[in-house]
C-alpha positions in Angstrom: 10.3 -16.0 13.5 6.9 -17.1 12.9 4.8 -18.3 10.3 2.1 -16.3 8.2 -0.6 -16.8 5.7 -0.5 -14.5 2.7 -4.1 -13.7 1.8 -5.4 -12.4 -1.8 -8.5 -10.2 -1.1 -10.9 -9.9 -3.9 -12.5 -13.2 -4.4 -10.2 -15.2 -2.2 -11.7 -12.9 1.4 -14.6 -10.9 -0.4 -16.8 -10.9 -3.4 -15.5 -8.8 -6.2 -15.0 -9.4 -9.8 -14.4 -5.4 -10.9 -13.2 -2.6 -9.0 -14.0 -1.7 -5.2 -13.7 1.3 -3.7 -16.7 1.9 -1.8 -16.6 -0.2 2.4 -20.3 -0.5 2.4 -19.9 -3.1 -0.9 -18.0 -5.2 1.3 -19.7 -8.9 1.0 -16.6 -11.3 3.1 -16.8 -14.7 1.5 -19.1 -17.9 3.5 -16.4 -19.5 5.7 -13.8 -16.8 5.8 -13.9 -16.0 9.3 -14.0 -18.7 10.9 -11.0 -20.0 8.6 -9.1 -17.3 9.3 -9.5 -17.8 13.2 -8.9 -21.4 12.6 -5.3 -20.7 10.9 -4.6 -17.6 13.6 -5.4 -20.1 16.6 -2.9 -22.4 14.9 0.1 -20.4 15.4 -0.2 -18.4 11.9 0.0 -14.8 11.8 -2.5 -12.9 8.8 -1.1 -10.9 6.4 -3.7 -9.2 3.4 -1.6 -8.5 -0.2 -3.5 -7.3 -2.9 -2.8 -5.7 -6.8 -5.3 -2.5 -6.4 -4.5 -1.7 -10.4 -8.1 0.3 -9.7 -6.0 3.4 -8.0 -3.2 3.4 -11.4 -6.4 3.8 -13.4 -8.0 6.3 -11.2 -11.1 4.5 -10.6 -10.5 5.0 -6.8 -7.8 6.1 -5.0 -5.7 4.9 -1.9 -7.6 6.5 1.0 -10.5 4.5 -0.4 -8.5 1.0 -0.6 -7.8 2.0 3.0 -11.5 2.4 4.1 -11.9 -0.5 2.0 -9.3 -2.9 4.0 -10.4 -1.1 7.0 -14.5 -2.4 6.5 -12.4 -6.1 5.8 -10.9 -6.0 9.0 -14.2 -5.2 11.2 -16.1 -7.2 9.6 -14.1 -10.3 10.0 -13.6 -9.4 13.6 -17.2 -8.7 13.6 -18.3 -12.5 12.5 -15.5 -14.7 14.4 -16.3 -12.7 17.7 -12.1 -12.1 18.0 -10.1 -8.4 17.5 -7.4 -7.8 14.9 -7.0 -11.1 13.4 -5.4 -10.0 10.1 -2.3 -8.2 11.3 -2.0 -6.3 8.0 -2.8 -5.4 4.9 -0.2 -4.5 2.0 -1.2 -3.3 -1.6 0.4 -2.5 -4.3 -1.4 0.4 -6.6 1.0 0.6 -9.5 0.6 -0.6 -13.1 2.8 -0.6 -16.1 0.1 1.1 -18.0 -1.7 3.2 -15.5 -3.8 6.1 -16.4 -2.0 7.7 -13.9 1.4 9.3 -14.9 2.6 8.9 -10.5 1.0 5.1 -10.7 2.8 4.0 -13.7 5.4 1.7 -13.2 6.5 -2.1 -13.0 6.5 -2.2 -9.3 7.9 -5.2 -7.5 4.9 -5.5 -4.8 3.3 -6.0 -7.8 2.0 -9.8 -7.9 3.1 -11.7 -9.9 6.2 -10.5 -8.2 7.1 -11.6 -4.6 7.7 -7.9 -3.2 4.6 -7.6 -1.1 5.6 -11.4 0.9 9.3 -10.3 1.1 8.5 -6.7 2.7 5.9 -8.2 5.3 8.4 -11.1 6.2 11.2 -7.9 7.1 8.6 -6.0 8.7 6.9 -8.9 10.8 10.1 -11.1 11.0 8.1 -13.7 9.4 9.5 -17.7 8.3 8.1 -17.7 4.6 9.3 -21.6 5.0 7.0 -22.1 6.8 4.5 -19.8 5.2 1.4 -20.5 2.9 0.3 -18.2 0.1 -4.0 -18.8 -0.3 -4.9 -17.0 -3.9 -7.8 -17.8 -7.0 -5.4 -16.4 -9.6 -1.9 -17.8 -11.3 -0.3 -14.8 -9.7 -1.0 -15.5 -6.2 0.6 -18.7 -6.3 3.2 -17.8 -8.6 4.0 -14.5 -5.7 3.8 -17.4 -2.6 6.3 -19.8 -4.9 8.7 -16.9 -5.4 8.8 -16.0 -2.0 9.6 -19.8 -0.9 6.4 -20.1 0.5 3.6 -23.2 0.2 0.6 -22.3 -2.2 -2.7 -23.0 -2.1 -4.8 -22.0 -5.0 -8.9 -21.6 -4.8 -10.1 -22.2 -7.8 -12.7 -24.6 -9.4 -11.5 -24.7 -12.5 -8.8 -28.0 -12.6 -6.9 -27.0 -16.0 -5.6 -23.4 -14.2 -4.5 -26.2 -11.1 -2.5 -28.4 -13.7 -0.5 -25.4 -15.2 0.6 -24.1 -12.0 0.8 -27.1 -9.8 0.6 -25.2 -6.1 1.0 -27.6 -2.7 -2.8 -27.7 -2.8 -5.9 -26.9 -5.1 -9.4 -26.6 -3.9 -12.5 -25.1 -5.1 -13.1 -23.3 -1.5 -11.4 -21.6 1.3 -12.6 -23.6 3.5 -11.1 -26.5 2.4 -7.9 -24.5 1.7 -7.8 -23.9 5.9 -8.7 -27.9 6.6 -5.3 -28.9 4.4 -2.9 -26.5 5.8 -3.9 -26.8 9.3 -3.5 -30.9 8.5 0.0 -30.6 6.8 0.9 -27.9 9.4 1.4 -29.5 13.2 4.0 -28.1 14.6 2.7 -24.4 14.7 3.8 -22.5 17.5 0.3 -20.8 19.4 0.8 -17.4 18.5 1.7 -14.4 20.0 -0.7 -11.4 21.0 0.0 -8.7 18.4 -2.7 -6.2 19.3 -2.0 -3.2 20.5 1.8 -3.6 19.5 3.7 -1.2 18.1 3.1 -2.6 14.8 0.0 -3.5 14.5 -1.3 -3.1 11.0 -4.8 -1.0 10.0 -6.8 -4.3 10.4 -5.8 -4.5 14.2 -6.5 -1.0 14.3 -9.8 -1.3 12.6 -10.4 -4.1 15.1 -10.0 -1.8 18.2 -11.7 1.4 17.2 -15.2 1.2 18.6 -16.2 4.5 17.9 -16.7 6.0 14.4 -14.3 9.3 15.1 -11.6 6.9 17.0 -11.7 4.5 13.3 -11.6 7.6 11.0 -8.5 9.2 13.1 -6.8 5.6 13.6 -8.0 5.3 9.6 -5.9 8.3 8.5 -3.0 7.6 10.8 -2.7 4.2 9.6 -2.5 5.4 5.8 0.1 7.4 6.2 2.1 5.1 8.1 0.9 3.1 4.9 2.2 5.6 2.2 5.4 6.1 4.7 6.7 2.7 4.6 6.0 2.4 0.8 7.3 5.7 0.4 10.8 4.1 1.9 10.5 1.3 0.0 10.4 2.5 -3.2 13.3 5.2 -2.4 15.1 2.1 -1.5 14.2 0.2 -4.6 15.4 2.8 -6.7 18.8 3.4 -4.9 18.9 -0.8 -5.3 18.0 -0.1 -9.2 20.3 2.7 -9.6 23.2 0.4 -8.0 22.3 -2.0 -11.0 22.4 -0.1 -13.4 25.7 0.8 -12.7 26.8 -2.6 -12.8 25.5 -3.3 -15.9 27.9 -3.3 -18.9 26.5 -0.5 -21.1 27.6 0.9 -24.3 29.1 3.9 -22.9 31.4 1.4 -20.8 32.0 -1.1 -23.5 32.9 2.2 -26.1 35.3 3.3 -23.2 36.9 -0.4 -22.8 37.2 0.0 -26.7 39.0 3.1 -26.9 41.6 2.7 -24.1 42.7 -0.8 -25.4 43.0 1.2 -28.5 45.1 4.3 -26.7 47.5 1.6 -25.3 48.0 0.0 -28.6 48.8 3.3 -30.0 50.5 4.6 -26.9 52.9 1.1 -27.7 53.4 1.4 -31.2 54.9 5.4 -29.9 56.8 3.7 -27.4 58.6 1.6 -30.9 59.5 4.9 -32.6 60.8 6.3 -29.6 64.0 6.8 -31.9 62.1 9.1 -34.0 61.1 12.6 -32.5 58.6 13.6 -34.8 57.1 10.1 -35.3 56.9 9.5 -31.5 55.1 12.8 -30.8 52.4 11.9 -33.4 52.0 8.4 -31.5 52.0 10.2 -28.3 49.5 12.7 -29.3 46.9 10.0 -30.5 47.3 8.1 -27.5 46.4 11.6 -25.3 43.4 12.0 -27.4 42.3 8.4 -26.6 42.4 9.0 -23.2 40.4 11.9 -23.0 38.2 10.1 -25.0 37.8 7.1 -23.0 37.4 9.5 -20.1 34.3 11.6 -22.0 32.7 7.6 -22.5 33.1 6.9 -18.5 31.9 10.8 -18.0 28.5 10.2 -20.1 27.9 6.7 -18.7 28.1 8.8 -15.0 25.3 11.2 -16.0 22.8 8.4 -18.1 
């Protein structure tokens, strides 16, 4: 298992302060590159996760977050003179009050949340002990700190640094890469990932030299994209689903109610078992408690 470092994208990678959707505004941050070769010479594999809220309000959609990480990719390979040096790119396009009735949700990829870190770790066998989280926002480094992961947050301004204490604070990425690579000397070199079978869309991006070979390897690479989040959210609702059944709800706490009842009645039968008429009244109750306690455990099934 290896080590990785979890990127933020808009204003930790590129310039963005609203909503991008179009490649061709892609403007990748002074230093960047050549930080991210520094910490992928170093042993640490590069792994993108970004909140894309943009797609939930259906300012752009996924194909265009795609072409967006795609443009990331090349031009990052493009300025450190290297090929697919962030391995991959995860997003997470859901918001709990999306425009969009398919976007909205409380997803867990979505950061604050550590869902993003946790999938990539499965999918990439990564150590997130010996991972680093590099964000400007409270969520990135609250995302890398529930993940078990170091933090390093860029930001300039000190009183957002003293709320959320990360390993490290800086005001650029630069410096961010000079600390880790400092407090980090026992990285393993790493290994080649290119060309593997699962490469990301940034190696992919990195590769395609021709503009019909990127828009194929493009579209293949999203759906592989939608695929794997496709699986993971049919796995996080089977996980939810398994919750809720565990949960005590008030269809199972009405149930508990009503057979403690039917044996207390069911007991008090069993005293006037001496008396015919008496005892079949008893016993009668106590039937009707059962089926009711069964009707509870019956609508608890079906909610």
């Amino acid at each position: 298992m290896e080590p990785a470092i979890f990127l933020d994208r808009d204003n930790t990678l590129i310039e963005n302060d609203g909503d991008l959707g179009d490649p061709d505004a892609v403007r990748v941050l002074v230093g960047v590159a050549s930080g991210l070769q520094a910490l992928h010479d170093a042993g640490y594999r590069l792994v993108v996760v970004t909140n894309q809220a943009g797609v939930a309000r259906g300012v752009f959609t996924e194909a265009q977050v795609d072409a967006v990480n795609q443009r990331i990719a090349a031009v990052v390979d493009e300025q450190s003179e290297r090929s697919g040096l962030i391995e991959r790119f995860y997003y997470c396009p859901y918001h709990p009050e999306a425009s969009l009735d398919e976007y909205r949700r409380d997803h867990p990829w979505r950061k604050p949340s550590p869902g993003m870190l946790l999938q990539a770790a499965r999918d990439l066998r990564l150590d997130l002990g010996r991972s680093w989280m590099i964000g400007d926002q409270p969520r990135d480094v609250e995302a890398g700190r529930a993940a078990g992961c170091r933090t390093a947050l860029v930001n300039a301004d000190a009183s957002v640094a003293a709320a959320l204490r990360p390993t490290c604070a800086v005001a650029t990425f630069a410096e961010a890469v000079q600390i880790i690579l400092k407090q980090s000397p026992n990285v393993r070199p790493p290994l080649t990932h290119n060309g593997s079978g699962v490469a990301g869309p940034s190696a992919a991006a990195g590769r395609a030299d021709e503009p019909a070979a990127r828009e194929a390897t493009g579209r293949a690479d999203s759906e592989i994209v939608s695929l794997r989040r496709t699986l993971h959210d049919l796995a996080d609702e089977v996980r939810s689903e398994r919750l809720r059944r565990a949960e005590f709800t008030a269809w199972k706490m009405g149930a508990v109610f009503c057979q403690l009842l039917t044996l207390l009645v069911a007991l008090l039968g069993l005293l006037q078992i001496g008396q015919t008429d008496i005892f079949i009244k008893w016993m009668l109750g106590a039937a009707l408690g059962q089926l009711l306690t069964i009707t509870l455990l019956l609508a608890d099934l079906r909610g």
